[in-house]
ChimeraX commands (.cxc) that place a marker at each C-alpha (Angstrom):
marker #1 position -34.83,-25.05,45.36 radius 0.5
marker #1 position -37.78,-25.91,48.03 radius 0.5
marker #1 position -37.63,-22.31,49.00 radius 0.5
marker #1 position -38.11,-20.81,45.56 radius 0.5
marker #1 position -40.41,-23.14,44.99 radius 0.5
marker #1 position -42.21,-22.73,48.45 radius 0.5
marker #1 position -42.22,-18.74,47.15 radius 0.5
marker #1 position -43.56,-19.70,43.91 radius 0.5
marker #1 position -46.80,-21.23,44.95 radius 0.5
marker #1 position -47.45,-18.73,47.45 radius 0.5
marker #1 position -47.07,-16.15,44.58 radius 0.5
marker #1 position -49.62,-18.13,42.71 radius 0.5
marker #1 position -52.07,-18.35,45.60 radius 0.5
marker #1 position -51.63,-14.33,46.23 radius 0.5
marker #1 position -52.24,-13.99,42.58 radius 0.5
marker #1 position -55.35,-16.02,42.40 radius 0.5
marker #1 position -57.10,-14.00,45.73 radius 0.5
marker #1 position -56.24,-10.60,44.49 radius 0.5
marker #1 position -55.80,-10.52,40.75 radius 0.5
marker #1 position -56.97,-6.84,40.87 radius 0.5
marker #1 position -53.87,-6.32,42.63 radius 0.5
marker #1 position -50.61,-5.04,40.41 radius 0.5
marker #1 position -48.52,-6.17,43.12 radius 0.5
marker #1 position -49.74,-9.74,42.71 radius 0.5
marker #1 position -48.77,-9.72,39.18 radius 0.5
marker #1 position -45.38,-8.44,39.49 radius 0.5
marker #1 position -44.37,-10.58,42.55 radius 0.5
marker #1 position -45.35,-13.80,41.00 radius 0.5
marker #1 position -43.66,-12.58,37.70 radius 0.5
marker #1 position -40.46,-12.40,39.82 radius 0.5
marker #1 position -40.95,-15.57,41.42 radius 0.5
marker #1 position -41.33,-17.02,38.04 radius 0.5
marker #1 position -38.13,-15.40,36.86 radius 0.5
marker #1 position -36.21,-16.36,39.96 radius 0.5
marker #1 position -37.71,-19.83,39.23 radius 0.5
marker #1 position -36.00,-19.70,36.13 radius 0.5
marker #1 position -39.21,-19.48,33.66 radius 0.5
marker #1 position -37.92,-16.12,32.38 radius 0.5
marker #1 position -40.24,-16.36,29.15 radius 0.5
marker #1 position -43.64,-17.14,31.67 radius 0.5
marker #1 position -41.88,-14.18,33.70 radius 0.5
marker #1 position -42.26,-12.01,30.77 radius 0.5
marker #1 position -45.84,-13.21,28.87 radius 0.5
marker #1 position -46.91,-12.52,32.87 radius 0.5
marker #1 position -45.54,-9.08,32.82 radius 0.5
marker #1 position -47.00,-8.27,29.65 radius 0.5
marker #1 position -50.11,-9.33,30.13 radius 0.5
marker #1 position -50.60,-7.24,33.52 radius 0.5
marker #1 position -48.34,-3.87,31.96 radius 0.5
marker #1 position -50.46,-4.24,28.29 radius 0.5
marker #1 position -54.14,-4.97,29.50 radius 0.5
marker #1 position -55.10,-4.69,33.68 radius 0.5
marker #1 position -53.16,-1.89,34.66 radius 0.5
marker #1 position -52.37,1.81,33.69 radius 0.5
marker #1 position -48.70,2.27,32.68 radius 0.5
marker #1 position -47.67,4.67,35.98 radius 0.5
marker #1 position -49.06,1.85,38.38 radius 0.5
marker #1 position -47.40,-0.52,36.89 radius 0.5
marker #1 position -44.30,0.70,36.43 radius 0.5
marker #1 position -44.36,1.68,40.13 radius 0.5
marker #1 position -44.71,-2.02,40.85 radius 0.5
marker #1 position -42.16,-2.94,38.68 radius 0.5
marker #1 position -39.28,-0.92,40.31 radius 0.5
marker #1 position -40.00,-2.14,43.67 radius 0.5
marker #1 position -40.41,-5.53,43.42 radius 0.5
marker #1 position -37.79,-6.59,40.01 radius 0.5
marker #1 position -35.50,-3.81,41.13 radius 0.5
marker #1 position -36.16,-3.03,44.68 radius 0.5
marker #1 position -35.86,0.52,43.42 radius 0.5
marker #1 position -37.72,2.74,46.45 radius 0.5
marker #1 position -37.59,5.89,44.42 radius 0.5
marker #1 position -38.33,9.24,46.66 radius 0.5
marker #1 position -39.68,11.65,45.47 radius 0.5
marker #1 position -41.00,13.64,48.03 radius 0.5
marker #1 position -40.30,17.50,48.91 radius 0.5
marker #1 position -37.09,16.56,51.23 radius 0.5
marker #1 position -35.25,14.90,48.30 radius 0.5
marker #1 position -35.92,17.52,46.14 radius 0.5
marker #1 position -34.83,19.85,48.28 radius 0.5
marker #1 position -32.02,17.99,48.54 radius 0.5
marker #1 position -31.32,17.44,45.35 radius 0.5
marker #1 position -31.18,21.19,44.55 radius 0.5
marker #1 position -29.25,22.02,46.77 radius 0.5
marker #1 position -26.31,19.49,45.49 radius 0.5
marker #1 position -27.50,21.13,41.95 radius 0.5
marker #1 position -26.81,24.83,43.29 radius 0.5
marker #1 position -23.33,23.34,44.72 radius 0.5
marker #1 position -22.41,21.41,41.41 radius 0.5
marker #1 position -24.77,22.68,38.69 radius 0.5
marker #1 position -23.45,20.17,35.39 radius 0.5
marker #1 position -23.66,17.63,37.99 radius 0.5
marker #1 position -25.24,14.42,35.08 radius 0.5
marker #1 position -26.17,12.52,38.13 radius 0.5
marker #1 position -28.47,15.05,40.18 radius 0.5
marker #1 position -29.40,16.40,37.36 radius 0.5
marker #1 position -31.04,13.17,36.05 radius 0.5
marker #1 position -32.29,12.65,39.74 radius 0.5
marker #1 position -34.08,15.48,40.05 radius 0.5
marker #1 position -35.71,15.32,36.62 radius 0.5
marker #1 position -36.72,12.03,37.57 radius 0.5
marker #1 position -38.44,13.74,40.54 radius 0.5
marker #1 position -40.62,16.23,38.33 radius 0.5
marker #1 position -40.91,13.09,35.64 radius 0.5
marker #1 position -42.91,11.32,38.13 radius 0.5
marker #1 position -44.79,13.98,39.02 radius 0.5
marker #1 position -45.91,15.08,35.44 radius 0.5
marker #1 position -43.93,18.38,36.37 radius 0.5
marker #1 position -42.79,18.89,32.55 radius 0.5
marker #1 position -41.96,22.37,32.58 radius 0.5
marker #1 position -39.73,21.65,35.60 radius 0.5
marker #1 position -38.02,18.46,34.03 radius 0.5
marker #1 position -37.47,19.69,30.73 radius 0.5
marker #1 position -34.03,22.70,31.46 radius 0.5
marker #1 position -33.17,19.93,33.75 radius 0.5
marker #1 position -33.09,17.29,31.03 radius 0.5
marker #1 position -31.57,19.68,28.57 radius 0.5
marker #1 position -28.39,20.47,30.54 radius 0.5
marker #1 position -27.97,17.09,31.30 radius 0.5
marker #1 position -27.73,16.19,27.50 radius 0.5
marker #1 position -25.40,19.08,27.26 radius 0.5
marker #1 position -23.00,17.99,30.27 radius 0.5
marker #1 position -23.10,14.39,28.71 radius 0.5
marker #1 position -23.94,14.72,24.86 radius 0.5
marker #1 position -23.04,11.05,24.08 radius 0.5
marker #1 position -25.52,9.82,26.61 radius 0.5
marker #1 position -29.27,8.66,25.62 radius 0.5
marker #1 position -30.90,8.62,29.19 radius 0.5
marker #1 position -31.75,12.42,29.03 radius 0.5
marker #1 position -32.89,12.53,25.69 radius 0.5
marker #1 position -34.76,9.50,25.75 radius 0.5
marker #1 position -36.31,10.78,29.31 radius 0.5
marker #1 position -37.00,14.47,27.08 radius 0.5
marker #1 position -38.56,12.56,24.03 radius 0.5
marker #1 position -40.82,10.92,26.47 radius 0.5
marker #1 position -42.05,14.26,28.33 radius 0.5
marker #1 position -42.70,16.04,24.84 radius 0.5
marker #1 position -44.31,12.76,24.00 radius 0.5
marker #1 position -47.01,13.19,27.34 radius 0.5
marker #1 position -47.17,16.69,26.86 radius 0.5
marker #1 position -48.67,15.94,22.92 radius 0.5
marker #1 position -45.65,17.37,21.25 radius 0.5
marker #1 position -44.69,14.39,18.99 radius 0.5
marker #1 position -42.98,16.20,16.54 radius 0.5
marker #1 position -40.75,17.23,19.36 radius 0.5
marker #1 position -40.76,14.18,20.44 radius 0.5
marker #1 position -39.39,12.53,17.75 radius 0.5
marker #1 position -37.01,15.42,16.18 radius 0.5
marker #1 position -34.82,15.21,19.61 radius 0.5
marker #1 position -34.64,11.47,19.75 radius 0.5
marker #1 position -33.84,11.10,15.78 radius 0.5
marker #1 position -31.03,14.22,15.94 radius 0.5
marker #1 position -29.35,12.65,18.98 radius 0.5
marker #1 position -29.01,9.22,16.58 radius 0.5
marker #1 position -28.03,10.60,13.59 radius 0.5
marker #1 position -25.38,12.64,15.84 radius 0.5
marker #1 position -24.34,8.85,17.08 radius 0.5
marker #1 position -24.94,6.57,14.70 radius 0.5
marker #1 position -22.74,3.70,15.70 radius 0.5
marker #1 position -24.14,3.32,19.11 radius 0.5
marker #1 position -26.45,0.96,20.65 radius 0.5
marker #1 position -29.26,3.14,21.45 radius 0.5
marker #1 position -28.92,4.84,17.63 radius 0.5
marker #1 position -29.79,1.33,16.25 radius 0.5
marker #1 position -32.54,0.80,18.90 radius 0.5
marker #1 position -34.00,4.50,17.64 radius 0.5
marker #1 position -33.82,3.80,14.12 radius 0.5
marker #1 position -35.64,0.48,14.42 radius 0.5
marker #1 position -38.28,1.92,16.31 radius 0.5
marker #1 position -38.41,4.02,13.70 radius 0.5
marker #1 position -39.21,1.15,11.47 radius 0.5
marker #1 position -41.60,-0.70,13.53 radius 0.5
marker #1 position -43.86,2.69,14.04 radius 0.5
marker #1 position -44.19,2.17,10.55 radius 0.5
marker #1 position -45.38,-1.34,10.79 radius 0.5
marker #1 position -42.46,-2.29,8.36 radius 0.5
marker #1 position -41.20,-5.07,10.02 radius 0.5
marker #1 position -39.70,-7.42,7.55 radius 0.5
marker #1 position -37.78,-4.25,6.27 radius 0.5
marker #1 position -36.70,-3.73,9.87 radius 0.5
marker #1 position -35.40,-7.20,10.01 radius 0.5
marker #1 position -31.34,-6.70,8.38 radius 0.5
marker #1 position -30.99,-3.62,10.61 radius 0.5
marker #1 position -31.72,-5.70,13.73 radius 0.5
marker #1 position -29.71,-8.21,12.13 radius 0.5
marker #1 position -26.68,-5.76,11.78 radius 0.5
marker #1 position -27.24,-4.38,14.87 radius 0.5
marker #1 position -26.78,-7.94,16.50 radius 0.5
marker #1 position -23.55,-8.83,15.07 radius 0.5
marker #1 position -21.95,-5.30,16.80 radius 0.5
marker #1 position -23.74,-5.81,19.84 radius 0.5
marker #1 position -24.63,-9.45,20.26 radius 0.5
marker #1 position -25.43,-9.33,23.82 radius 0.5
marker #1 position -28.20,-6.58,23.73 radius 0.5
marker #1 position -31.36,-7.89,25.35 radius 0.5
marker #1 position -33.14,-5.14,23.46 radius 0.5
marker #1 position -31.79,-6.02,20.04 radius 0.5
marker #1 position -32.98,-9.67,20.86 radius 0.5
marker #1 position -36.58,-8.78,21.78 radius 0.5
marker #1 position -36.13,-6.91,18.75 radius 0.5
marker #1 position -35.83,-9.82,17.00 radius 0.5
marker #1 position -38.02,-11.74,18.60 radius 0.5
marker #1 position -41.02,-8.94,17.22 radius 0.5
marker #1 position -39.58,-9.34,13.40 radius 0.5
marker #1 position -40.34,-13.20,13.80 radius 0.5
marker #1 position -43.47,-12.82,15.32 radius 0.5
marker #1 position -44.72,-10.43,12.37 radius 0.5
marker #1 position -43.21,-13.55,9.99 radius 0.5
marker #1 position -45.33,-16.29,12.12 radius 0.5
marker #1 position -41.84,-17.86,12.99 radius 0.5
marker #1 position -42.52,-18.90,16.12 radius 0.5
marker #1 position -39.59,-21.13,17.66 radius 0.5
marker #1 position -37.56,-18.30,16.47 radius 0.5
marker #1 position -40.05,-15.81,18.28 radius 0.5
marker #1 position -39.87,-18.23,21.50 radius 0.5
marker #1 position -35.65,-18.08,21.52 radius 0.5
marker #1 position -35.06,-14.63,20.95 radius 0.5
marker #1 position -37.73,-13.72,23.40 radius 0.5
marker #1 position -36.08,-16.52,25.91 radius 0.5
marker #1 position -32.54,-14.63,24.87 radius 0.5
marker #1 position -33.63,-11.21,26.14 radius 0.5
marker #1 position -35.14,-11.85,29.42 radius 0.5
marker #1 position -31.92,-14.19,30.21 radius 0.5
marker #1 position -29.74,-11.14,28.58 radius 0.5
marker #1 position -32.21,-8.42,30.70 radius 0.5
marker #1 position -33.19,-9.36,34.17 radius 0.5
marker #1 position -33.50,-5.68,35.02 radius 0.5
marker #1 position -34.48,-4.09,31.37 radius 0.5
marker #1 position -37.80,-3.29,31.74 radius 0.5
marker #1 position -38.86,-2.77,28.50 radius 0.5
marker #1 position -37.86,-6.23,27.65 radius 0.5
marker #1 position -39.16,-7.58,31.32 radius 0.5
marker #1 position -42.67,-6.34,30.36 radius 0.5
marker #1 position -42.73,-2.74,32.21 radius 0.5
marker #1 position -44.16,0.12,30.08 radius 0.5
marker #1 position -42.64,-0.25,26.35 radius 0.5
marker #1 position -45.03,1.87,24.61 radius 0.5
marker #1 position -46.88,0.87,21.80 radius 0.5
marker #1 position -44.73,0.85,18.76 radius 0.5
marker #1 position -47.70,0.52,16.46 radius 0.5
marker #1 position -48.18,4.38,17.88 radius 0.5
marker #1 position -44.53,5.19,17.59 radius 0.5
marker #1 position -43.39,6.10,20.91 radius 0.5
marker #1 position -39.89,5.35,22.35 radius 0.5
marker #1 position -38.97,2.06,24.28 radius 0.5
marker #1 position -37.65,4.02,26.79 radius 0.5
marker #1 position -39.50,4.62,30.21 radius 0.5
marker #1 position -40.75,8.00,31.63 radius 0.5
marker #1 position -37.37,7.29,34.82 radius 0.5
marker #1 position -34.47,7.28,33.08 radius 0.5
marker #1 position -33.59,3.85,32.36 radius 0.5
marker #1 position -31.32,3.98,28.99 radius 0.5
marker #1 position -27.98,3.99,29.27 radius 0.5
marker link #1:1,2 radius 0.2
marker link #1:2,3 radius 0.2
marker link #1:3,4 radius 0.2
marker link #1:4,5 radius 0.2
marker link #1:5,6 radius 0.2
marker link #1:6,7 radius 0.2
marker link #1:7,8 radius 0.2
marker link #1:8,9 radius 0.2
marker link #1:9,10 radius 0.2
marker link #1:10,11 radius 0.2
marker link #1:11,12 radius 0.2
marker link #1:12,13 radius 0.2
marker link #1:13,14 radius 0.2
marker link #1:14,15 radius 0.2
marker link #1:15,16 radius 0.2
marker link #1:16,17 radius 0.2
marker link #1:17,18 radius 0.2
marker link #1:18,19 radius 0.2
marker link #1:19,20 radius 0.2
marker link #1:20,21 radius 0.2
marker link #1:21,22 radius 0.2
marker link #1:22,23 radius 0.2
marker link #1:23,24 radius 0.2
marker link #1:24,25 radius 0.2
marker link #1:25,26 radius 0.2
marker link #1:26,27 radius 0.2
marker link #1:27,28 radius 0.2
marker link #1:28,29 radius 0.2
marker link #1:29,30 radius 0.2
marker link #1:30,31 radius 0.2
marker link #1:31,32 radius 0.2
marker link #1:32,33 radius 0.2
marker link #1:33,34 radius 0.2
marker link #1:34,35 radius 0.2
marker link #1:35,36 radius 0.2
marker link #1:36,37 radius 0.2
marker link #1:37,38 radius 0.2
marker link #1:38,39 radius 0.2
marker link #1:39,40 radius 0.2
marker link #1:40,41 radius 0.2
marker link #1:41,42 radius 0.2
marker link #1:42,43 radius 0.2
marker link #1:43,44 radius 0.2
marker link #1:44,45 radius 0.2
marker link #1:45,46 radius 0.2
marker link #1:46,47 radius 0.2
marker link #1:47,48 radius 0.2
marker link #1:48,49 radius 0.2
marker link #1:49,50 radius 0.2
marker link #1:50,51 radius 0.2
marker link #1:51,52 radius 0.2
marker link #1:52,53 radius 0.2
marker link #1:53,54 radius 0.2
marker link #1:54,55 radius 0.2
marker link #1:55,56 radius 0.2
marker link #1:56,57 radius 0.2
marker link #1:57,58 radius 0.2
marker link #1:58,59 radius 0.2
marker link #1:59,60 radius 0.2
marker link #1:60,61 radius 0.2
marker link #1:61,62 radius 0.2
marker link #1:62,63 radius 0.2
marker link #1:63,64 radius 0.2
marker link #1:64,65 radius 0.2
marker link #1:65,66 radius 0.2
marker link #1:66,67 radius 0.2
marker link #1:67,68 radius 0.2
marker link #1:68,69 radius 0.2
marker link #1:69,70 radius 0.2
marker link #1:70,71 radius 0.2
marker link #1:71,72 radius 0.2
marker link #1:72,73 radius 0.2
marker link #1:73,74 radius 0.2
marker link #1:74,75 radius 0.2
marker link #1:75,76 radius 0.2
marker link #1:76,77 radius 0.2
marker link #1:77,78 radius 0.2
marker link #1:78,79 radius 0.2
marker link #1:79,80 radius 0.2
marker link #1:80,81 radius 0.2
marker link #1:81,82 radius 0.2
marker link #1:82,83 radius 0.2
marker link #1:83,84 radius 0.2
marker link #1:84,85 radius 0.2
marker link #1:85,86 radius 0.2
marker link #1:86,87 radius 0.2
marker link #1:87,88 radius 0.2
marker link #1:88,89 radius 0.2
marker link #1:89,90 radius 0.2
marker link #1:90,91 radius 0.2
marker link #1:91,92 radius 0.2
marker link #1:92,93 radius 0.2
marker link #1:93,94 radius 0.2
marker link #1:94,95 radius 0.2
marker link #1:95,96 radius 0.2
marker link #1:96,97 radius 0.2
marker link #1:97,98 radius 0.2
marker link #1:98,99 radius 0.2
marker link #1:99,100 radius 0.2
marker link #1:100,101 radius 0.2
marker link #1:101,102 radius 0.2
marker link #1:102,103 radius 0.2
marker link #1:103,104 radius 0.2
marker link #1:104,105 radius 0.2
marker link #1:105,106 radius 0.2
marker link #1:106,107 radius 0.2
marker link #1:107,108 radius 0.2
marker link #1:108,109 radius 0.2
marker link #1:109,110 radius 0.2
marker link #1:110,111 radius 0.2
marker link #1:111,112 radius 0.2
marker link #1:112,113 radius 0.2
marker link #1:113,114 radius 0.2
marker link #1:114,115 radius 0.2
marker link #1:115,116 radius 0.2
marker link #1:116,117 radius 0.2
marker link #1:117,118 radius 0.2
marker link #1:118,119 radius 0.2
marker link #1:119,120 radius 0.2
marker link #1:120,121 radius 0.2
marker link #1:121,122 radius 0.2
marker link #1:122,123 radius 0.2
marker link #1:123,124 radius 0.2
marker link #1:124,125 radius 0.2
marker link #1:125,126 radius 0.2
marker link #1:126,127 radius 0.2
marker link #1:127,128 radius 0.2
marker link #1:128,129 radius 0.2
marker link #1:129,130 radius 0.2
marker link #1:130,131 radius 0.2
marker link #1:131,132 radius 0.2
marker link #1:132,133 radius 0.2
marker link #1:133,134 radius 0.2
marker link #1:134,135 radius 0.2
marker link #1:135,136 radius 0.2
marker link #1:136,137 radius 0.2
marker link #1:137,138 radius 0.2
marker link #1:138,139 radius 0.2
marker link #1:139,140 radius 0.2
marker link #1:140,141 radius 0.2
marker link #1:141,142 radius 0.2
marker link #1:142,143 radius 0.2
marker link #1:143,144 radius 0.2
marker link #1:144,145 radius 0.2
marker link #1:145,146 radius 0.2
marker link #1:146,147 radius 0.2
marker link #1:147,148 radius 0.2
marker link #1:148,149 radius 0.2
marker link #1:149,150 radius 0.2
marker link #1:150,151 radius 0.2
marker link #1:151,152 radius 0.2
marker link #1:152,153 radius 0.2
marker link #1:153,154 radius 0.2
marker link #1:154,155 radius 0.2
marker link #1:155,156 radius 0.2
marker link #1:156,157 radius 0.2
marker link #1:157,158 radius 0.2
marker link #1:158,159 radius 0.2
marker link #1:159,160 radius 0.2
marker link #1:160,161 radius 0.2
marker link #1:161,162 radius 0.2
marker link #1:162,163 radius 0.2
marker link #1:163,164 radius 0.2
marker link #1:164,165 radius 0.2
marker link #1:165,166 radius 0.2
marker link #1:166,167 radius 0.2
marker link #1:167,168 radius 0.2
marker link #1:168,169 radius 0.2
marker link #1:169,170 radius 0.2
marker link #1:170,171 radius 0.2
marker link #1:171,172 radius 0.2
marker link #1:172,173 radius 0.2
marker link #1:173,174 radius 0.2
marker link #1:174,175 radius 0.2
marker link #1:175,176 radius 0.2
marker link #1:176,177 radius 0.2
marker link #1:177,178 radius 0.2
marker link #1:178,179 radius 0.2
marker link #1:179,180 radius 0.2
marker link #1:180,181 radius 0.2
marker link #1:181,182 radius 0.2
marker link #1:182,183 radius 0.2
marker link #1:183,184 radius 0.2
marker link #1:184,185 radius 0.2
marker link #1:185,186 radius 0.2
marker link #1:186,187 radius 0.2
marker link #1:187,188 radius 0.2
marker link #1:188,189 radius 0.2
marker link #1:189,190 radius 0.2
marker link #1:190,191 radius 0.2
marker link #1:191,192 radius 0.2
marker link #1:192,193 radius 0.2
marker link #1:193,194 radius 0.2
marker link #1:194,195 radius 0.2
marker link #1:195,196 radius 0.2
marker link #1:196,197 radius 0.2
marker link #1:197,198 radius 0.2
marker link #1:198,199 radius 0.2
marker link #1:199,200 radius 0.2
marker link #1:200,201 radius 0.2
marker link #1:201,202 radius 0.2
marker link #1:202,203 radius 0.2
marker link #1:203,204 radius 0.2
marker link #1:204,205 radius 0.2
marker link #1:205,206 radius 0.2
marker link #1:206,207 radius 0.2
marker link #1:207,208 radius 0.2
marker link #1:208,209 radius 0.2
marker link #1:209,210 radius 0.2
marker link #1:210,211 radius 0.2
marker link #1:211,212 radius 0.2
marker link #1:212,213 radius 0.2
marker link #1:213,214 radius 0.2
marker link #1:214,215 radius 0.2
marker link #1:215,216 radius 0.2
marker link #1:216,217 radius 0.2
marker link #1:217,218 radius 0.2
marker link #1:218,219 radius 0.2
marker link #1:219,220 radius 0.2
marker link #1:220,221 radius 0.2
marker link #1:221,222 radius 0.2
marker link #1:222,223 radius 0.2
marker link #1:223,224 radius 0.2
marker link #1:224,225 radius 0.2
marker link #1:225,226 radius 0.2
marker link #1:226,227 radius 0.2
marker link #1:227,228 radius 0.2
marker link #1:228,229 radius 0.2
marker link #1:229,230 radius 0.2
marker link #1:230,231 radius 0.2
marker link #1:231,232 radius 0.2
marker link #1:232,233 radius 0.2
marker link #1:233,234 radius 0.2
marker link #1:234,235 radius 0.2
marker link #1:235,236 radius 0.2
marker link #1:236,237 radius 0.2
marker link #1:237,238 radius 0.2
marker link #1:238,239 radius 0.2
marker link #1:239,240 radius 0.2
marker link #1:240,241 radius 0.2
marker link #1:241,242 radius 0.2
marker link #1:242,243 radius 0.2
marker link #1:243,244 radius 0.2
marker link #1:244,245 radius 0.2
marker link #1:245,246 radius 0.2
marker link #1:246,247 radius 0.2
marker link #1:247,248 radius 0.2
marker link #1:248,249 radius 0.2
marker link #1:249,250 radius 0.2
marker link #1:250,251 radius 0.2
marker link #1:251,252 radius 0.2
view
């Protein structure tokens, strides 16, 4: 315990000195988390994802230090990714990979066929349609945006990600109290969802229920160490309806 607590207060010093840093944020974020304050962990997040620092910096941040995630995208991976594309073309895996490559570098008209193929190798899987939603979403095509996200749900309604679309749905509206027996019935298939819980956690925030607000929120950072939409990292604005999903593919 002295060492995580030794790690702690050197996370609070570096985050004191250079509070204009994202990396200072994040790290002392994770040392709270590791600490076992998961709710401080998260409030921390938020606050640094929400108001100091643009989404794509942040999120950069987030990968390396929560999820030691050294993503490459440089022009050696992609060539090697297309060349295990050329070899294996429905490949889900590169294909995701290397639209994660033009993803993070706001290549859209590159990412998109890639996306696209992957949803049609894999239809039952969210991660490229929540990835394509997101890309029509930067590219100012919210019509698109939504229409691909909401056919893909009503295609599978029973699944996890359907209910997490649907609420959405609800909470772009600002109808959260009508929200609340979807999340509700949503829970009792899928009780362990760290999503579902944050979920929750909103719809008793919106009824100033604030233990309640405190637990679920508690629930879904011990249910999502590694979710970063419930960690803090880049859950879009739901007031503005966008998806909860990240720009690298990070539904399941």
């Amino acid at each position: 315990m002295l060492a995580l607590d030794d790690g702690l207060e050197a996370a609070r010093k570096e985050y004191a000195l250079h509070f204009f840093s994202v990396d200072a944020h994040v790290n002392l974020a994770k040392q709270q988390y590791d600490s076992g304050n998961r709710l401080q962990a998260f409030y921390t997040l938020e606050a640094a994802r929400g108001d100091r620092f643009e989404p794509k910096e942040f999120t950069q941040a987030f990968r390396r230090i929560f999820q030691n995630d050294d993503f490459d995208n440089s022009a050696k991976a992609e060539e090697v990714l297309r060349a295990q594309l050329k070899a294996s073309p429905d490949d889900f895996d590169v294909l995701l990979k290397l639209a994660d490559v033009y993803i993070s570098r706001e290549d859209w008209t590159q990412a998109i066929p890639l996306l696209q193929s992957a949803s049609k190798a894999r239809p039952q899987k969210f991660s490229p349609v929540a990835a394509l939603g997101q890309v029509y979403e930067r590219m100012g095509k919210t019509t698109e945006s939504q229409a691909v996200v909401t056919a893909w749900a009503k295609q599978n309604p029973e699944s996890e990600n359907a209910y997490h679309v649907r609420i959405d749905q609800q909470f772009a509206q600002n109808k959260f109290a009508e929200a609340r027996p979807l999340v509700e019935e949503a829970l009792k298939k899928f009780p362990d969802d760290a999503a579902l819980h944050f979920d929750m956690g909103l719809v008793l925030e919106r009824a100033d229920d604030l233990a309640g607000t405190r637990q679920e929120f508690d629930k879904a950072a011990q249910l999502g160490p590694k979710e970063a939409h419930v960690q803090g990292w880049w859950r879009a604005s739901i007031s503005k309806g966008k998806s909860i999903c990240a720009a690298r593919l990070t539904c399941t």
